[in-house]
C-alpha positions in Angstrom: 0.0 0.0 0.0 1.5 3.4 -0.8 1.8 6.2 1.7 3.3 9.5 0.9 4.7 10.8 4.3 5.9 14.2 4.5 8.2 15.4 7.1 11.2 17.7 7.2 13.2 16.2 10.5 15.3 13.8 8.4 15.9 12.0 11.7 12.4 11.4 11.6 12.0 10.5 8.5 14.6 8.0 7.9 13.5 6.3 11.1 9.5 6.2 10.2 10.4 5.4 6.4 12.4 2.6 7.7 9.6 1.2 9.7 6.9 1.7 7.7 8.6 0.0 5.0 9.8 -3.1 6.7 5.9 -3.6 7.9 5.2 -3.7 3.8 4.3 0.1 3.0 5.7 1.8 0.1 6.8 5.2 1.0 7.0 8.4 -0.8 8.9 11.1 1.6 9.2 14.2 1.1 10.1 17.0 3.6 8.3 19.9 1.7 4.3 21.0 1.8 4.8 22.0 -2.1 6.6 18.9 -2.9 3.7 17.0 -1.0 0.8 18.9 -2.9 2.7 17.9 -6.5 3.5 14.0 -5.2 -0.7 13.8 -4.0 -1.9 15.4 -7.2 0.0 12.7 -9.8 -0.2 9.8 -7.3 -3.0 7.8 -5.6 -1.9 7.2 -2.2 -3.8 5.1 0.4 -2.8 7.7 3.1 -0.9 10.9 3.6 1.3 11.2 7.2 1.8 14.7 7.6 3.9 16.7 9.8 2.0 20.2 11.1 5.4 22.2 11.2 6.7 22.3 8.1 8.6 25.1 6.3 7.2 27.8 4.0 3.9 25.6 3.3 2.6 24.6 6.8 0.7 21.3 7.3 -2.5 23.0 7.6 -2.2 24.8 4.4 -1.5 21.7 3.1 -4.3 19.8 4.2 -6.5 22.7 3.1 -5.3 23.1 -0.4 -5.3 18.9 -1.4 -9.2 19.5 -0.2 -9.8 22.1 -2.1 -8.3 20.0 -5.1 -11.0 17.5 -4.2 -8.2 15.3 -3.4 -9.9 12.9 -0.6 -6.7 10.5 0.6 -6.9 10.5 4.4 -5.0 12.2 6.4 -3.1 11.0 9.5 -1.7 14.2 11.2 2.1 13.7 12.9 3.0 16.7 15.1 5.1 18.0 18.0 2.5 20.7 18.8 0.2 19.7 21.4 -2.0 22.2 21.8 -5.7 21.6 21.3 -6.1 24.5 18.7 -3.1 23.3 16.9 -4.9 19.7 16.7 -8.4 21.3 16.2 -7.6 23.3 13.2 -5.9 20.7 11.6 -8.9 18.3 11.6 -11.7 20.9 11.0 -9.5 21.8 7.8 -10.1 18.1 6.8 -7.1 15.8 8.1 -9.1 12.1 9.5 -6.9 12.1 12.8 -3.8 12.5 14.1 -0.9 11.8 16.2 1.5 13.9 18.6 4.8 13.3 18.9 6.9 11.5 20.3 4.9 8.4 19.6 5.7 4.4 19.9 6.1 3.0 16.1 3.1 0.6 17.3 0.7 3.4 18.0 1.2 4.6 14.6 1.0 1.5 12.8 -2.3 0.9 14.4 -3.5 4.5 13.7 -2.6 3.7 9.8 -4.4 0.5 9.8 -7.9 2.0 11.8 -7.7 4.7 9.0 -7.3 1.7 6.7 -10.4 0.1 7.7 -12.5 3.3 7.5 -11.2 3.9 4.4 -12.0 0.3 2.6 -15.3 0.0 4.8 -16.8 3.0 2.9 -16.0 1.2 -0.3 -16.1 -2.1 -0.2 -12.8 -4.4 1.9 -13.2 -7.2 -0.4 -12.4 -7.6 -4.4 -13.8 -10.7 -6.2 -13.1 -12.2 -9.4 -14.4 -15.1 -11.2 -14.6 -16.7 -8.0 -11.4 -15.4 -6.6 -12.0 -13.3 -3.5 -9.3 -10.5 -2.1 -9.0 -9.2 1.3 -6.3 -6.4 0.4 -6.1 -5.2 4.6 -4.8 -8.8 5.8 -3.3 -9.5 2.8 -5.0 -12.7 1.9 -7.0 -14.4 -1.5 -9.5 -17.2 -1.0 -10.0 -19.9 -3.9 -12.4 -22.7 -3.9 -12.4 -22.1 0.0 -8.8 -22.0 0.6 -7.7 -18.9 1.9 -3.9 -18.3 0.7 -1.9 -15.8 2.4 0.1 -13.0 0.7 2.8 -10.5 0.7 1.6 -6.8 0.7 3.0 -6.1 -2.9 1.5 -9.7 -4.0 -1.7 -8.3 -2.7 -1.2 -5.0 -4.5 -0.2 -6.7 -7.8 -3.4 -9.0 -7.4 -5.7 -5.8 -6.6 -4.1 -3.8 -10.0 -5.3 -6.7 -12.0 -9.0 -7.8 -10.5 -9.7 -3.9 -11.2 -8.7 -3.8 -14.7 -9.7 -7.5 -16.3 -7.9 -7.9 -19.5 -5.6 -4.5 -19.2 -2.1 -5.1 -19.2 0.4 -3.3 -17.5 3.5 -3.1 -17.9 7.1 -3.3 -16.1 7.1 -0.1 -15.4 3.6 0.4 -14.3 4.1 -2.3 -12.0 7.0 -1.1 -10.5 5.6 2.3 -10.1 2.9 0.9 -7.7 5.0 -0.8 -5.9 7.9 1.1 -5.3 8.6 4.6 -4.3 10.5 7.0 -6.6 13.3 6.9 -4.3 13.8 3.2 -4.4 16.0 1.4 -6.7 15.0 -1.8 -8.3 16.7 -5.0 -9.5 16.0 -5.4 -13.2 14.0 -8.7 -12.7 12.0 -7.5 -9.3 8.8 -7.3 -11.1 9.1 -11.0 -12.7 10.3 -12.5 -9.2 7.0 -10.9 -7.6 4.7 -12.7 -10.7 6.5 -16.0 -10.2 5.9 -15.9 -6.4 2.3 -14.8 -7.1 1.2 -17.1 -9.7 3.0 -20.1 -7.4 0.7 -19.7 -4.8 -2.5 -18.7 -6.8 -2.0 -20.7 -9.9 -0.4 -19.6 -13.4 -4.4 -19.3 -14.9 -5.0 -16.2 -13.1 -1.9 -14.3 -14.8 -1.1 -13.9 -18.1 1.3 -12.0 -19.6 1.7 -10.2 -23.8 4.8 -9.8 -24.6 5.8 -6.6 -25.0 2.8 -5.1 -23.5 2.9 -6.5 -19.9 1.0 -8.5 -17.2 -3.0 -9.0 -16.9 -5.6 -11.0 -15.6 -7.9 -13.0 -18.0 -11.4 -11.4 -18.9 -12.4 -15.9 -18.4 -9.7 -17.4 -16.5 -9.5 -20.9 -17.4 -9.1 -22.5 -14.0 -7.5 -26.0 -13.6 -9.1 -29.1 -12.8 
């Protein structure tokens, strides 16, 4: 799942990043508001961490402009200030909750995956397909009954695909869903995620074009 977390304390930020990366986010950082404003406009993000004291572009400022953009990802404020008008203007400007700092990595994650919840209730936690059912939040696909677990970018992949039946995508599309811009990737990352993926699920469900990328089948034939 991608998060773009803005915060200008590269302390901070290398620390969080770190964290929420090894617990299977993908991570955008950036340490500016205007940077953060560009980054949520070409990107869909599952959730925005956002730091109140930023330079030149403040955290409320930002909050208020992505709404005025009509763009919707939750917000999870992260700030030092705790004051109750601090706090106050930041949610009545549109953020969905928030955290002051310091905070235990633990509390955080849980905050992220309550906003999750919230987030997918509203539109729907599960996505099936042909029979194929995918619970995205704990990472798991059910076939025939069996209930398989998966890797948060296996999930992602699977999610991709179920929403766009018969559309491939390519490499690069991939890798940009997975991955954060700041991230370099081995050449074959893409094809080791596929190979792990069709393992456990079955090679009907992926197909690939060559030349034009990955997809899932409009009718998958499933094996007897």
């Amino acid at each position: 799942m991608g998060l773009l977390f803005v915060e200008d304390d590269t302390m901070i930020g290398n620390s969080l990043k770190e964290a929420l990366n090894k617990n299977g986010y993908v991570v955008d950082w950036t340490t500016s508001g205007e940077d953060a404003i560009y980054l949520a406009e070409i990107n869909d993000y599952e959730l925005i961490l956002l730091d109140l004291g930023l330079p030149k572009i403040c955290g409320v400022e930002v909050i208020k402009l992505l709404r005025n953009k009509e763009i919707m990802t939750p917000i999870l404020i992260l700030t030092a200030r705790d004051s109750t008008i601090d706090i106050v203007t930041g949610l009545d400007s549109g953020a969905d909750d928030y955290l002051v700092k310091p905070f235990k990595t633990e509390e955080l994650l849980a905050r992220i995956r309550a906003i999750l919840r919230r987030k997918h209730n509203k539109i729907g936690a599960l996505y099936e397909y042909q029979g194929l059912i995918l619970d995205p939040l704990r990472c798991e696909v059910t076939i025939d009954d069996i209930t398989i677990q998966l890797t948060s970018k296996e999930s992602t992949l699977l999610r991709m695909f179920i929403l766009s039946p018969g559309v491939p995508f390519s490499k690069i599309q991939l890798e940009e869903k997975l991955y954060s811009y700041q991230e370099s990737l081995q050449s074959n990352t893409i094809e080791v995620f596929i190979h792990t993926l069709r393992k456990k699920i079955g090679n009907e469900w992926i197909k690939n074009i060559r030349g034009l990328g990955y997809y899932i089948p409009l009718n998958v034939q499933k094996n007897d």
